[in-house]
PASEBA-1860 file (N, C-alpha, C; in nm, 3 decimals):
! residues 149
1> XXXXXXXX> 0.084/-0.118/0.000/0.000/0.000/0.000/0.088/0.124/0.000 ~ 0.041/0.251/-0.036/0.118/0.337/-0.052/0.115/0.400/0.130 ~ 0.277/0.446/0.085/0.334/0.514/0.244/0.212/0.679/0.229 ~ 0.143/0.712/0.314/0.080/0.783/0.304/0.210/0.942/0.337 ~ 0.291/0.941/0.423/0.367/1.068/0.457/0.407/1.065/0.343 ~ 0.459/0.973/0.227/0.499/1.048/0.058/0.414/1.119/-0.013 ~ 0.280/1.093/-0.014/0.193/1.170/-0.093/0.127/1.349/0.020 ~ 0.237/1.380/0.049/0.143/1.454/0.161/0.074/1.552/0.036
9> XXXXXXXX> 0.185/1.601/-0.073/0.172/1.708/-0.186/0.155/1.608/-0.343 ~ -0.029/1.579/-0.335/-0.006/1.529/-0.429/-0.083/1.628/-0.579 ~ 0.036/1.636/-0.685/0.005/1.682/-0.792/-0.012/1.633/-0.883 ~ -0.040/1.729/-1.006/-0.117/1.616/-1.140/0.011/1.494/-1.167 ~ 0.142/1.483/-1.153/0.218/1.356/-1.225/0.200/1.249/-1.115 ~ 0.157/1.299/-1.006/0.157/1.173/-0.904/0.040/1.120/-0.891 ~ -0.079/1.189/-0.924/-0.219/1.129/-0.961/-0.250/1.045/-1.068 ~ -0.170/1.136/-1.174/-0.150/1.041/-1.286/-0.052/0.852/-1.283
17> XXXXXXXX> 0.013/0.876/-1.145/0.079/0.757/-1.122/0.006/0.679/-1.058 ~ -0.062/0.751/-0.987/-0.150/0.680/-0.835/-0.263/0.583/-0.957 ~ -0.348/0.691/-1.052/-0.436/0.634/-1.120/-0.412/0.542/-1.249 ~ -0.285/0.509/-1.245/-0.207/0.426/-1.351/-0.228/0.286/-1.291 ~ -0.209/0.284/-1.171/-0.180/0.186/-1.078/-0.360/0.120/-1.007 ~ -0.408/0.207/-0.957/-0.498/0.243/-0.902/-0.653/0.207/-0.955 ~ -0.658/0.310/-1.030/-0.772/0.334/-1.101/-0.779/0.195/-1.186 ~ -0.951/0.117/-1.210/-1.012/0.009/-1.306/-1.126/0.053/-1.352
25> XXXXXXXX> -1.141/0.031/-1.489/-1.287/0.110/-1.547/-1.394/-0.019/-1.541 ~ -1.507/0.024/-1.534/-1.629/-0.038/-1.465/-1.701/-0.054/-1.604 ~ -1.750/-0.121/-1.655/-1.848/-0.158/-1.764/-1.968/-0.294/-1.730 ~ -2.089/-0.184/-1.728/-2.180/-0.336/-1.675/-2.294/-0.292/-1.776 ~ -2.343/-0.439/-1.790/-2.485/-0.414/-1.885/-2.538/-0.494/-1.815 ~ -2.682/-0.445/-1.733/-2.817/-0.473/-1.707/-2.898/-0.479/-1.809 ~ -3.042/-0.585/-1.786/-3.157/-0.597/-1.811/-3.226/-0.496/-1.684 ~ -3.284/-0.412/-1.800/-3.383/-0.295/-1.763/-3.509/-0.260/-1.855
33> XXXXXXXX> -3.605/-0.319/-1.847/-3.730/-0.313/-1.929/-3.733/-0.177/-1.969 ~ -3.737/-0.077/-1.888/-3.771/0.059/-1.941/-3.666/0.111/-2.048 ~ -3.583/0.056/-2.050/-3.476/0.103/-2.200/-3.546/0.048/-2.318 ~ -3.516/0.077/-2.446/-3.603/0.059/-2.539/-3.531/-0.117/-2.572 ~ -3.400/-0.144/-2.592/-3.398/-0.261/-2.592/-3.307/-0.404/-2.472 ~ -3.415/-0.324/-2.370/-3.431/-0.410/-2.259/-3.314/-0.444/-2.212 ~ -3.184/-0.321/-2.249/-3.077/-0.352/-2.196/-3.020/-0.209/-2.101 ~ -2.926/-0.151/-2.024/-2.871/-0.056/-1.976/-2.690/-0.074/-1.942
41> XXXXXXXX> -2.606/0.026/-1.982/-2.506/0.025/-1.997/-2.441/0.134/-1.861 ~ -2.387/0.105/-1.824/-2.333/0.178/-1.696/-2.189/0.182/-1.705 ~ -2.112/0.282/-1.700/-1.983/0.318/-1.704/-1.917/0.371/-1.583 ~ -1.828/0.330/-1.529/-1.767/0.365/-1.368/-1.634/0.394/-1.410 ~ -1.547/0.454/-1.296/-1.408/0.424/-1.292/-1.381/0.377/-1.167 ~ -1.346/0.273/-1.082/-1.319/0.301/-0.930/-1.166/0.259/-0.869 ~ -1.112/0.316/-0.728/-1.033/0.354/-0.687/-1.006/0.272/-0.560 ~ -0.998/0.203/-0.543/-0.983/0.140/-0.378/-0.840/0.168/-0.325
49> XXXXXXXX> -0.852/0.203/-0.196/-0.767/0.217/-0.114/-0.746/0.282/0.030 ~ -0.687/0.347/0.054/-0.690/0.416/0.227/-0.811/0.493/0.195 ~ -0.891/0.534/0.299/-0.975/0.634/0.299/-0.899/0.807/0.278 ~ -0.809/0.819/0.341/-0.671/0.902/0.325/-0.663/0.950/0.240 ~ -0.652/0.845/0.131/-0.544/0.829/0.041/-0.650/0.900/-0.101 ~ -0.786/0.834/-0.064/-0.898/0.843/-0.162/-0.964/0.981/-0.146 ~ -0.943/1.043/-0.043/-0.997/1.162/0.022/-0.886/1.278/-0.063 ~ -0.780/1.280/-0.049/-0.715/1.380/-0.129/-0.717/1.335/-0.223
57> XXXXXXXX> -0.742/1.224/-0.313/-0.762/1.249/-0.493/-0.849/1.278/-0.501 ~ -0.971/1.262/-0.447/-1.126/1.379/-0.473/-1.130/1.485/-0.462 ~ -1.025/1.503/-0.385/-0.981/1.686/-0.403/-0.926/1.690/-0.520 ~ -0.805/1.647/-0.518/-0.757/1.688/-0.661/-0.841/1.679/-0.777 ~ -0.935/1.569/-0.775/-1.020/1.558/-0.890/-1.101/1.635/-0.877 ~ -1.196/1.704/-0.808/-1.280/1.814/-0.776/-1.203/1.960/-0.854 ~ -1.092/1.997/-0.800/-1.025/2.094/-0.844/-1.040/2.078/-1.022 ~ -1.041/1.968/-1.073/-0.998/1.935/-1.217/-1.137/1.945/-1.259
65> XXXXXXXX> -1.288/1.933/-1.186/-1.397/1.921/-1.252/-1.421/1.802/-1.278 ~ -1.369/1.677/-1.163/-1.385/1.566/-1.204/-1.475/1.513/-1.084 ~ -1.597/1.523/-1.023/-1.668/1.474/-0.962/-1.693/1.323/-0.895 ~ -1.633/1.275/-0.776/-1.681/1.103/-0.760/-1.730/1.110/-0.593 ~ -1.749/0.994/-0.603/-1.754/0.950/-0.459/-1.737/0.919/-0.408 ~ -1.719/0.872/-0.283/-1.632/0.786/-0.184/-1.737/0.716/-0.060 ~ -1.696/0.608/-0.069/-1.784/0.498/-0.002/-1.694/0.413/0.096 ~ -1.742/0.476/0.238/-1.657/0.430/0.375/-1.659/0.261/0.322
73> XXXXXXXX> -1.768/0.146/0.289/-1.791/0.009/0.287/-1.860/0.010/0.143 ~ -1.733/-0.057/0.041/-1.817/-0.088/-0.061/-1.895/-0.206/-0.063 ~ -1.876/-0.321/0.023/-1.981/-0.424/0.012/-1.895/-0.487/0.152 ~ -2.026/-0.554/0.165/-2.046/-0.683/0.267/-1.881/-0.779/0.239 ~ -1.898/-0.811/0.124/-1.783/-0.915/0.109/-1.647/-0.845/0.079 ~ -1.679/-0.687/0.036/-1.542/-0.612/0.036/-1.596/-0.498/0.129 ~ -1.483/-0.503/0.262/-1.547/-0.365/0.355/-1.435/-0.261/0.325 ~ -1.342/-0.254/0.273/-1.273/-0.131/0.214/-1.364/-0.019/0.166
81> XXXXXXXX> -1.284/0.095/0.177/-1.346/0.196/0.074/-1.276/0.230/-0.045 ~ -1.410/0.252/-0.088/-1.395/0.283/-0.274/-1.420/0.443/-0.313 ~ -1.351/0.501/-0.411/-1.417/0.579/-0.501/-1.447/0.555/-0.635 ~ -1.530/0.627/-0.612/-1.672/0.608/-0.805/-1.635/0.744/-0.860 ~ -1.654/0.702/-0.986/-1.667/0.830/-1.107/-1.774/0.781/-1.177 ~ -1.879/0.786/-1.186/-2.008/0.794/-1.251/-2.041/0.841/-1.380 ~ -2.040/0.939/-1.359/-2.084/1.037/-1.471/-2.053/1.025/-1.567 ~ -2.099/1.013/-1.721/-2.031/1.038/-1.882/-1.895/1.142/-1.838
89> XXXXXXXX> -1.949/1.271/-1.808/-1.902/1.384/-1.850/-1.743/1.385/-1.730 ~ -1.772/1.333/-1.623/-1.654/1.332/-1.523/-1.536/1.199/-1.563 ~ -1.625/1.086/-1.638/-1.461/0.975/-1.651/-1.482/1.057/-1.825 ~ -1.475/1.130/-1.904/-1.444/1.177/-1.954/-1.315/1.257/-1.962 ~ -1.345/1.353/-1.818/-1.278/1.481/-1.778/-1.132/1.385/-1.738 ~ -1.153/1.292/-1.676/-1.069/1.198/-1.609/-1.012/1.107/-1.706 ~ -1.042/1.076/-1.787/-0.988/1.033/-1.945/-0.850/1.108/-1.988 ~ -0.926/1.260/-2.018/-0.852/1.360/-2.091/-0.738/1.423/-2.019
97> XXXXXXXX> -0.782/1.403/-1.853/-0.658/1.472/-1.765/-0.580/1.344/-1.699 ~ -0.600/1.236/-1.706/-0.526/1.125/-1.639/-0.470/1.010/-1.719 ~ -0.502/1.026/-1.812/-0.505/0.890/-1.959/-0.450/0.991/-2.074 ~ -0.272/1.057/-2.052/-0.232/1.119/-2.131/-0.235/1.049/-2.283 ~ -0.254/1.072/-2.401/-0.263/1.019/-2.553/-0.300/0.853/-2.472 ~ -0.409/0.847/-2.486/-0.500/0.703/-2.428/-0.450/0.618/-2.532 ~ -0.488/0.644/-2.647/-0.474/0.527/-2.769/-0.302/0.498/-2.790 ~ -0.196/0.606/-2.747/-0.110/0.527/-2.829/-0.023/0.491/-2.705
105> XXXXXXXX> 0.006/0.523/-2.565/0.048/0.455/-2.477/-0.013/0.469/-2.332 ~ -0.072/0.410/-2.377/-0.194/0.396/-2.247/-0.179/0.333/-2.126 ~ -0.162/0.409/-2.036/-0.109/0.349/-1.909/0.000/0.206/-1.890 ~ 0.132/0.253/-1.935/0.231/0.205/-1.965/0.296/0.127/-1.812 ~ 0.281/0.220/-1.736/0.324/0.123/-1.584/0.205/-0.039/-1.574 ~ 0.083/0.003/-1.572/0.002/-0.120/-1.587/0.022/-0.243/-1.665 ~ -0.020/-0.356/-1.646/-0.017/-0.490/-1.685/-0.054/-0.482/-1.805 ~ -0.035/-0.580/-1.913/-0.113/-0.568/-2.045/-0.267/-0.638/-2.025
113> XXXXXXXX> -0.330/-0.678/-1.915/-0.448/-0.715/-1.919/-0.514/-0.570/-1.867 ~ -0.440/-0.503/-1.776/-0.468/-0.350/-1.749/-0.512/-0.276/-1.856 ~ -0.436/-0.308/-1.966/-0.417/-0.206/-2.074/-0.526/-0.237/-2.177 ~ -0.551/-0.392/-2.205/-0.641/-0.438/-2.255/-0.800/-0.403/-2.228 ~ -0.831/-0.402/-2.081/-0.941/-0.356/-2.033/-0.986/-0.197/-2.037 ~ -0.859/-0.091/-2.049/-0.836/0.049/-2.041/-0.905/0.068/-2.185 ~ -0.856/-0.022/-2.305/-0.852/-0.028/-2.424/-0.984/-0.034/-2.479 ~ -1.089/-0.116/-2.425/-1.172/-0.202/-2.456/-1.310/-0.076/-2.389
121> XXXXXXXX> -1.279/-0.031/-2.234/-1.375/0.027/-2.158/-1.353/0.207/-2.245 ~ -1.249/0.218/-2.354/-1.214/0.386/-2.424/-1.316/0.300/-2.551 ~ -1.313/0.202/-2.593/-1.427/0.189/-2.722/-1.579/0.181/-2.645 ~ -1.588/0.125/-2.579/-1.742/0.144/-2.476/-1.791/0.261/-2.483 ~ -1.666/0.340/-2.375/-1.753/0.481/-2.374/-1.753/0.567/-2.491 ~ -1.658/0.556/-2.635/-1.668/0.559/-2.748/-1.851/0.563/-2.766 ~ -1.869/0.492/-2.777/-1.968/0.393/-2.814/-2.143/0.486/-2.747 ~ -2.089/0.444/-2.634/-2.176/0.567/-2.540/-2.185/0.692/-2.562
129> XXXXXXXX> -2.117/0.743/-2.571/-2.099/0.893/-2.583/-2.160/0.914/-2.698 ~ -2.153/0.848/-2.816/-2.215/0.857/-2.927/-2.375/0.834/-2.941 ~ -2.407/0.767/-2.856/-2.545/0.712/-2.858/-2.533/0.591/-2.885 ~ -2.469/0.511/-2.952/-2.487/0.412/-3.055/-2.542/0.257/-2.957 ~ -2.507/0.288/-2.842/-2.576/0.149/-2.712/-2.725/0.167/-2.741 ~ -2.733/0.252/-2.778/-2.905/0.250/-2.797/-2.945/0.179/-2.928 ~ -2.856/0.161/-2.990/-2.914/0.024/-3.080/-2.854/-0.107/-3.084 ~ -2.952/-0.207/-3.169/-2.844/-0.341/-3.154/-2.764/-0.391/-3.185
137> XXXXXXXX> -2.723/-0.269/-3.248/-2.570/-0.313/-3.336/-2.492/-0.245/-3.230 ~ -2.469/-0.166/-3.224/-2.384/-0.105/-3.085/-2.423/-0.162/-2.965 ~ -2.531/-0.233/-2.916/-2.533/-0.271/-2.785/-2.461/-0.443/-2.812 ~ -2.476/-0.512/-2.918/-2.423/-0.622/-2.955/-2.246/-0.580/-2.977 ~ -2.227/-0.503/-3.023/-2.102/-0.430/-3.031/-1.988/-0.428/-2.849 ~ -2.086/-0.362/-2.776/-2.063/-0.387/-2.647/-2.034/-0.548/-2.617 ~ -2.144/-0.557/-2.628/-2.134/-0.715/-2.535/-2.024/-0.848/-2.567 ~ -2.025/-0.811/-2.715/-1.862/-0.886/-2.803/-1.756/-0.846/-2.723
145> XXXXX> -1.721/-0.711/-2.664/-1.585/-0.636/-2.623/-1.622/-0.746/-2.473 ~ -1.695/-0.724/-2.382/-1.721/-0.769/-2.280/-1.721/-0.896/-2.269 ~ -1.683/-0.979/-2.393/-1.699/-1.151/-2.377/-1.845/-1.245/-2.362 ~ -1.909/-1.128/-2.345/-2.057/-1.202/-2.351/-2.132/-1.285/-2.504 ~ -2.094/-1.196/-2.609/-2.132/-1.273/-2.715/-2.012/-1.319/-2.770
END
Protein backbone atom coordinates (compact mmCIF):
# COMPACT_ATOMS: atom_id res chain seq x y z
CA UNK A 1 0.00 0.00 0.00
CA UNK A 2 1.18 3.37 -0.52
CA UNK A 3 3.34 5.14 2.44
CA UNK A 4 0.80 7.83 3.04
CA UNK A 5 3.67 10.68 4.57
CA UNK A 6 4.99 10.48 0.58
CA UNK A 7 1.93 11.70 -0.93
CA UNK A 8 1.43 14.54 1.61
CA UNK A 9 1.72 17.08 -1.86
CA UNK A 10 -0.06 15.29 -4.29
CA UNK A 11 0.05 16.82 -7.92
CA UNK A 12 -1.17 16.16 -11.40
CA UNK A 13 2.18 13.56 -12.25
CA UNK A 14 1.57 11.73 -9.04
CA UNK A 15 -2.19 11.29 -9.61
CA UNK A 16 -1.50 10.41 -12.86
CA UNK A 17 0.79 7.57 -11.22
CA UNK A 18 -1.50 6.80 -8.35
CA UNK A 19 -4.36 6.34 -11.20
CA UNK A 20 -2.07 4.26 -13.51
CA UNK A 21 -1.80 1.86 -10.78
CA UNK A 22 -4.98 2.43 -9.02
CA UNK A 23 -7.72 3.34 -11.01
CA UNK A 24 -10.12 0.09 -13.06
CA UNK A 25 -12.87 1.10 -15.47
CA UNK A 26 -16.29 -0.38 -14.65
CA UNK A 27 -18.48 -1.58 -17.64
CA UNK A 28 -21.80 -3.36 -16.75
CA UNK A 29 -24.85 -4.14 -18.85
CA UNK A 30 -28.17 -4.73 -17.07
CA UNK A 31 -31.57 -5.97 -18.11
CA UNK A 32 -33.83 -2.95 -17.63
CA UNK A 33 -37.30 -3.13 -19.29
CA UNK A 34 -37.71 0.59 -19.41
CA UNK A 35 -34.76 1.03 -22.00
CA UNK A 36 -36.03 0.59 -25.39
CA UNK A 37 -33.98 -2.61 -25.92
CA UNK A 38 -34.31 -4.10 -22.59
CA UNK A 39 -30.77 -3.52 -21.96
CA UNK A 40 -28.71 -0.56 -19.76
CA UNK A 41 -25.06 0.25 -19.97
CA UNK A 42 -23.33 1.78 -16.96
CA UNK A 43 -19.83 3.18 -17.04
CA UNK A 44 -17.67 3.65 -13.68
CA UNK A 45 -14.08 4.24 -12.92
CA UNK A 46 -13.19 3.01 -9.30
CA UNK A 47 -10.33 3.54 -6.87
CA UNK A 48 -9.83 1.40 -3.78
CA UNK A 49 -7.67 2.17 -1.14
CA UNK A 50 -6.90 4.16 2.27
CA UNK A 51 -9.75 6.34 2.99
CA UNK A 52 -6.71 9.02 3.25
CA UNK A 53 -5.44 8.29 0.41
CA UNK A 54 -8.98 8.43 -1.62
CA UNK A 55 -9.97 11.62 0.22
CA UNK A 56 -7.15 13.80 -1.29
CA UNK A 57 -7.62 12.49 -4.93
CA UNK A 58 -11.26 13.79 -4.73
CA UNK A 59 -9.81 16.86 -4.03
CA UNK A 60 -7.57 16.88 -6.61
CA UNK A 61 -10.20 15.58 -8.90
CA UNK A 62 -12.80 18.14 -7.76
CA UNK A 63 -10.25 20.94 -8.44
CA UNK A 64 -9.98 19.35 -12.17
CA UNK A 65 -13.97 19.21 -12.52
CA UNK A 66 -13.85 15.66 -12.04
CA UNK A 67 -16.68 14.74 -9.62
CA UNK A 68 -16.81 11.03 -7.60
CA UNK A 69 -17.54 9.50 -4.59
CA UNK A 70 -16.32 7.86 -1.84
CA UNK A 71 -17.84 4.98 -0.02
CA UNK A 72 -16.57 4.30 3.75
CA UNK A 73 -17.91 0.09 2.87
CA UNK A 74 -18.17 -0.88 -0.61
CA UNK A 75 -19.81 -4.24 0.12
CA UNK A 76 -20.46 -6.83 2.67
CA UNK A 77 -17.83 -9.15 1.09
CA UNK A 78 -15.42 -6.12 0.36
CA UNK A 79 -15.47 -3.65 3.55
CA UNK A 80 -12.73 -1.31 2.14
CA UNK A 81 -13.46 1.96 0.74
CA UNK A 82 -13.95 2.83 -2.74
CA UNK A 83 -14.17 5.79 -5.01
CA UNK A 84 -16.72 6.08 -8.05
CA UNK A 85 -16.67 8.30 -11.07
CA UNK A 86 -20.08 7.94 -12.51
CA UNK A 87 -20.84 10.37 -14.71
CA UNK A 88 -20.31 10.38 -18.82
CA UNK A 89 -19.02 13.84 -18.50
CA UNK A 90 -16.54 13.32 -15.23
CA UNK A 91 -14.61 9.75 -16.51
CA UNK A 92 -14.44 11.77 -19.54
CA UNK A 93 -12.78 14.81 -17.78
CA UNK A 94 -10.69 11.98 -16.09
CA UNK A 95 -9.88 10.33 -19.45
CA UNK A 96 -8.52 13.60 -20.91
CA UNK A 97 -6.58 14.72 -17.65
CA UNK A 98 -5.26 11.25 -16.39
CA UNK A 99 -5.05 8.90 -19.59
CA UNK A 100 -2.32 11.19 -21.31
CA UNK A 101 -2.63 10.19 -25.53
CA UNK A 102 -5.00 7.03 -24.28
CA UNK A 103 -4.74 5.27 -27.69
CA UNK A 104 -1.10 5.27 -28.29
CA UNK A 105 0.48 4.55 -24.77
CA UNK A 106 -1.94 3.96 -22.47
CA UNK A 107 -1.09 3.49 -19.09
CA UNK A 108 2.31 2.05 -19.65
CA UNK A 109 3.24 1.23 -15.84
CA UNK A 110 0.02 -1.20 -15.87
CA UNK A 111 -0.17 -4.90 -16.85
CA UNK A 112 -1.13 -5.68 -20.45
CA UNK A 113 -4.48 -7.15 -19.19
CA UNK A 114 -4.68 -3.50 -17.49
CA UNK A 115 -4.17 -2.06 -20.74
CA UNK A 116 -6.41 -4.38 -22.55
CA UNK A 117 -9.41 -3.56 -20.33
CA UNK A 118 -8.36 0.49 -20.41
CA UNK A 119 -8.52 -0.28 -24.24
CA UNK A 120 -11.72 -2.02 -24.56
CA UNK A 121 -13.75 0.27 -21.58
CA UNK A 122 -12.14 3.86 -24.24
CA UNK A 123 -14.27 1.89 -27.22
CA UNK A 124 -17.42 1.44 -24.76
CA UNK A 125 -17.53 4.81 -23.74
CA UNK A 126 -16.68 5.59 -27.48
CA UNK A 127 -19.68 3.93 -28.14
CA UNK A 128 -21.76 5.67 -25.40
CA UNK A 129 -20.99 8.93 -25.83
CA UNK A 130 -22.15 8.57 -29.27
CA UNK A 131 -25.45 7.12 -28.58
CA UNK A 132 -24.87 4.12 -30.55
CA UNK A 133 -25.76 1.49 -27.12
CA UNK A 134 -29.05 2.50 -27.97
CA UNK A 135 -29.14 0.24 -30.80
CA UNK A 136 -28.44 -3.41 -31.54
CA UNK A 137 -25.70 -3.13 -33.36
CA UNK A 138 -23.84 -1.05 -30.85
CA UNK A 139 -25.33 -2.71 -27.85
CA UNK A 140 -24.23 -6.22 -29.55
CA UNK A 141 -21.02 -4.30 -30.31
CA UNK A 142 -20.63 -3.87 -26.47
CA UNK A 143 -21.34 -7.15 -25.35
CA UNK A 144 -18.62 -8.86 -28.03
CA UNK A 145 -15.85 -6.36 -26.23
CA UNK A 146 -17.21 -7.69 -22.80
CA UNK A 147 -16.99 -11.51 -23.77
CA UNK A 148 -20.57 -12.02 -23.51
CA UNK A 149 -21.32 -12.73 -27.15
Amino acid sequence: MWNLTSVVGLNKDIITGVCAILAKPVSVVNKDKNHDLGYKVKLSIVIRGDMFLLQKIQRVFMQNGIYSTIKDVESKVRPRPILRIGRLEHIRNFVEAYIPDAHDSLLTIGSEESKDSWMRFLVILSIVENKRHRTAKGLDEILRMKGVL
